[in-house]
PAMAR-149190 format. One record per residue: residue number from 1; residue in three letters; x, y, z of N, C-alpha, C in turn. Coordinates in steps of 0.001 Angstrom, whole numbers, padded with zeros to 6 digits, always signed. Atoms other than C-alpha are relative to their C-alpha. Layout:
BEGIN
num residuo n.c1 n.c2 n.c3 ca.c1 ca.c2 ca.c3 c.c1 c.c2 c.c3
NUM ALA X Y Z X Y Z X Y Z;
...
***
This chain:
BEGIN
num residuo n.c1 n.c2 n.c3 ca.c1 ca.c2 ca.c3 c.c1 c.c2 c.c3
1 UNK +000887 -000949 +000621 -032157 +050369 +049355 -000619 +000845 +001098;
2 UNK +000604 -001124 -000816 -033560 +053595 +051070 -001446 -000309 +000447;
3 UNK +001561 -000428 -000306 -036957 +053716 +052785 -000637 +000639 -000776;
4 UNK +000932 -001123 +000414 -039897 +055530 +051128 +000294 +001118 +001058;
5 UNK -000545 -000990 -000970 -038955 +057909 +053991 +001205 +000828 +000083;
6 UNK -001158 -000184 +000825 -035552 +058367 +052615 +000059 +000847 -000780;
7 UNK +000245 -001138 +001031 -034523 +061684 +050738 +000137 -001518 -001172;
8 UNK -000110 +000063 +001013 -033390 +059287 +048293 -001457 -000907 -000321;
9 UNK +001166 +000535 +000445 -036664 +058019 +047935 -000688 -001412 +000117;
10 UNK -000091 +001704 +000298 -036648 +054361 +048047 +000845 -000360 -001471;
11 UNK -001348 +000236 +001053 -034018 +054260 +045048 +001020 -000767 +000659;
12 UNK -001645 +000437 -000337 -030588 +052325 +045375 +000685 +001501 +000089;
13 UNK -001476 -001252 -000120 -027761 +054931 +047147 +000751 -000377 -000761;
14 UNK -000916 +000558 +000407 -025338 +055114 +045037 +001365 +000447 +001009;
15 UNK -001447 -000313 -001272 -021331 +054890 +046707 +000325 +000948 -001114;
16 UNK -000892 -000299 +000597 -019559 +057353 +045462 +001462 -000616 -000253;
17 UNK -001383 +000265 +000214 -016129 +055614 +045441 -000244 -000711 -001473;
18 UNK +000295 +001033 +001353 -017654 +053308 +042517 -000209 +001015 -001070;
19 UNK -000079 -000942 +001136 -017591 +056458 +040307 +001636 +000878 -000459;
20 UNK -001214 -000318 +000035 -014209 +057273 +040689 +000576 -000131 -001608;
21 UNK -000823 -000009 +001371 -011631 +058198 +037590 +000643 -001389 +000048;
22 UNK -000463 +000765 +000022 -009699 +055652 +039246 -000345 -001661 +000330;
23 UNK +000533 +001492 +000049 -011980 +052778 +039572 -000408 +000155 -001321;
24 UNK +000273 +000377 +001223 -012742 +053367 +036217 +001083 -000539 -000960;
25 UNK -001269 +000524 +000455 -009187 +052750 +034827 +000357 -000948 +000582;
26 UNK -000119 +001572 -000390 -008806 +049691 +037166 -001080 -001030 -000666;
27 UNK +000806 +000677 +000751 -011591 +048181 +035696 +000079 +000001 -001531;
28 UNK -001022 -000683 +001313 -010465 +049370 +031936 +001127 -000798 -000244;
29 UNK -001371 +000614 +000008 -007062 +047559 +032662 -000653 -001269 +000451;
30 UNK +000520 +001319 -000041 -008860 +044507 +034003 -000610 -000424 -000930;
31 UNK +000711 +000356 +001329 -010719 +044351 +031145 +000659 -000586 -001649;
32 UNK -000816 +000452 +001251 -008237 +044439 +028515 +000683 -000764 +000623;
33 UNK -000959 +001018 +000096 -006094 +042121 +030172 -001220 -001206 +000162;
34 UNK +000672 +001106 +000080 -008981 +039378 +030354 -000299 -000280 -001181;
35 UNK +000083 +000146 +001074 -009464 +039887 +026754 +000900 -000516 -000636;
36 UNK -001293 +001059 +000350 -005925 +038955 +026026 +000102 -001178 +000501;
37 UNK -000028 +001214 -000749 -005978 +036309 +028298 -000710 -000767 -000810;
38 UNK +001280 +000697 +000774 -009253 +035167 +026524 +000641 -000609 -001388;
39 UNK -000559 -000070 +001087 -007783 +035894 +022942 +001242 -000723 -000369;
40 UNK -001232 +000572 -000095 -004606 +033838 +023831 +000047 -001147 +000462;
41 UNK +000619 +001122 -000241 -006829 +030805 +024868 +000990 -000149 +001752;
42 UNK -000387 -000198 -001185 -005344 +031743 +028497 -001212 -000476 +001089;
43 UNK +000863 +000228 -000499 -007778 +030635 +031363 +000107 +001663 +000879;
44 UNK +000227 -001307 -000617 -009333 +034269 +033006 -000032 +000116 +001090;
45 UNK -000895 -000434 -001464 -008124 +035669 +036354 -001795 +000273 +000392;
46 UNK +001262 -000529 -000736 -011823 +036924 +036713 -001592 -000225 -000390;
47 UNK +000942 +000327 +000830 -014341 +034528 +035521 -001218 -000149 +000889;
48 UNK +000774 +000767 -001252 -017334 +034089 +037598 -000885 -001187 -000445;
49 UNK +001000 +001133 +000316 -019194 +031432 +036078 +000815 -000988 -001469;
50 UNK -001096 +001159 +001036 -015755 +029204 +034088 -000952 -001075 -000653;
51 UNK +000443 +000908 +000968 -018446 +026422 +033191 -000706 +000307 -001165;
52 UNK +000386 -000308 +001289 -019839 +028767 +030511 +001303 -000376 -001402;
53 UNK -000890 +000020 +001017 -016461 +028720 +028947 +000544 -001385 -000846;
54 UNK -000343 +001273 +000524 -015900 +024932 +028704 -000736 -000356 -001093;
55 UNK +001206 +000476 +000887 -019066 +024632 +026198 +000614 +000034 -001605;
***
């Protein structure tokens, strides 16, 4: 986070790369394929916290 001294104020910078067309369609395609995965009682490529799912 920026300084009060900081144009951006003391706000979070944002990156630009994390706004990208094409990080948005990688994430988009990761998404629907974890849903199938999910939906197909598959275990998920990108779970971060699996002991929710055992419950």
């Amino acid at each position: 986070m920026a300084g009060a001294g900081h144009p951006a104020g003391g706000r979070p910078a944002r990156h630009p790369a994390g706004g990208s067309r094409q990080v948005a369609h990688k994430a988009a395609r990761i998404v629907a394929a974890e849903v199938s995965r999910f939906l197909g009682g598959k275990p998920l490529a990108h779970c971060a916290n699996p002991e929710v799912l055992a419950a």
